[in-house]
Every structure is written in C-alpha cells, then in structure tokens.
C-alpha positions in Angstrom: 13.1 20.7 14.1 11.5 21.4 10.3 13.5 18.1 9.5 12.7 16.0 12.2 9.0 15.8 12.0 8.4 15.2 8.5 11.1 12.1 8.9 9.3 10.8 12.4 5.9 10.9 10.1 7.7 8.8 7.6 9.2 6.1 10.0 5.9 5.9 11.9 3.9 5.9 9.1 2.4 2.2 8.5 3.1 0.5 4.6 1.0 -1.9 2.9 4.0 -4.5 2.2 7.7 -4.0 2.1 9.5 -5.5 -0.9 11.6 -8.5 -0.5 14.5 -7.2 -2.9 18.5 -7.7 -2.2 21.4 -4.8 -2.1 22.8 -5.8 -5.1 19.8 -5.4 -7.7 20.3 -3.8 -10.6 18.0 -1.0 -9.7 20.1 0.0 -6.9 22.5 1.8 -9.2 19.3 3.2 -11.3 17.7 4.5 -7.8 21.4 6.7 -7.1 21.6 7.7 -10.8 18.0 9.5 -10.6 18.6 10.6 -7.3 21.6 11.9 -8.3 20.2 13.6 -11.4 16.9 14.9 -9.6 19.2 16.3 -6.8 21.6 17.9 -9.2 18.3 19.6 -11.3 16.7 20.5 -8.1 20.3 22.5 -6.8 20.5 24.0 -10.7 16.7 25.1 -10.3 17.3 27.1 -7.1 20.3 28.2 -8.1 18.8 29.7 -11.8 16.5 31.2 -8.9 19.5 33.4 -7.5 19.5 31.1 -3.9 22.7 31.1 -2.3 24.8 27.7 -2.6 24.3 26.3 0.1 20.7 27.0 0.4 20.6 25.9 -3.5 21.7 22.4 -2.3 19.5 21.7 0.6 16.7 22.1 -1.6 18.2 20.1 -4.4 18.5 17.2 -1.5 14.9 17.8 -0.6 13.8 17.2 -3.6 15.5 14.1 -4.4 14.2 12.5 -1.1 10.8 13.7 -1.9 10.4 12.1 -4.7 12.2 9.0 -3.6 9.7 9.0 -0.5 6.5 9.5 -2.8 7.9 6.6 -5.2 8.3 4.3 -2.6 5.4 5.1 -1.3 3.5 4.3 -4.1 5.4 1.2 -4.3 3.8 0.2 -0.9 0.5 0.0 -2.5 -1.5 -3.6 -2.0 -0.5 -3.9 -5.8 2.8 -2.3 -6.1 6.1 -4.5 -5.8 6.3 -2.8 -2.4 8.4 -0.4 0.3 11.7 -0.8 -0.2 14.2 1.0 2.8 17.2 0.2 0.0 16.0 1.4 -2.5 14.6 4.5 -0.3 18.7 4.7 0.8 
C-alpha cells in the first residue's frame, strides 16, 4: 500500500510537456548507468548502516527512482527539454 500511492500520485500528476525523444538515444544508456550507480550507493549506504540485505536493496531502489522521478520532473518544466517516460524506465 506504501508503494502504491506515491506511484498513483505520480501517474496522475499533470506535466508541463513530455519530451519527444526515441529509445535509442544515447542518454538511454547514461540514464541506466546512474541509475545503476545511485542504486548500488543507495544499497552500500544502508548496508554501512547495518540494514539487512534485503531491506539494504529496497532502499537502494528507492533511491534510484527518486531521483530519477525528481529529474524528470524537473525536466517537465515549461523550459526544461521535458518528461520523458523512457528515460524515467
């Protein structure tokens, strides 16, 4: 249920503009390396913290997407390049 709402929010939630970009930009493979990296310093954060594994990697996740979410978010501004759901995935 935690999950649920804060990704309803985000799908109902209106955007400025939505960028008109294709799957096989270059920044596609930059978007998954820093997610990838953010995720993996997130997991090694919580982990330095003495949470359990598991636990250690739901919050790496979390953090990944939450900074994805506030990027692309920012990105939706009247003068940003705008939302982008593949960049977001």
């Amino acid at each position: 249920m935690r999950v649920l709402i804060p990704f309803t929010v985000l799908f109902l939630s209106g955007c400025s503009h939505l960028a008109n970009d294709h799957w096989s930009g270059q920044d596609k493979a930059q978007h998954f390396m820093a997610s990838a990296m953010l995720s993996a310093a997130g997991n090694e954060y919580a982990r330095h913290q003495g949470v359990s594994p598991d636990r250690s990697a739901a919050i790496g996740l979390m953090f990944s997407l939450s900074l994805g979410a506030s990027k692309e978010l920012w990105d939706s501004r009247p003068e940003g390049s705008g939302w982008s759901w593949k960049d977001f995935v």
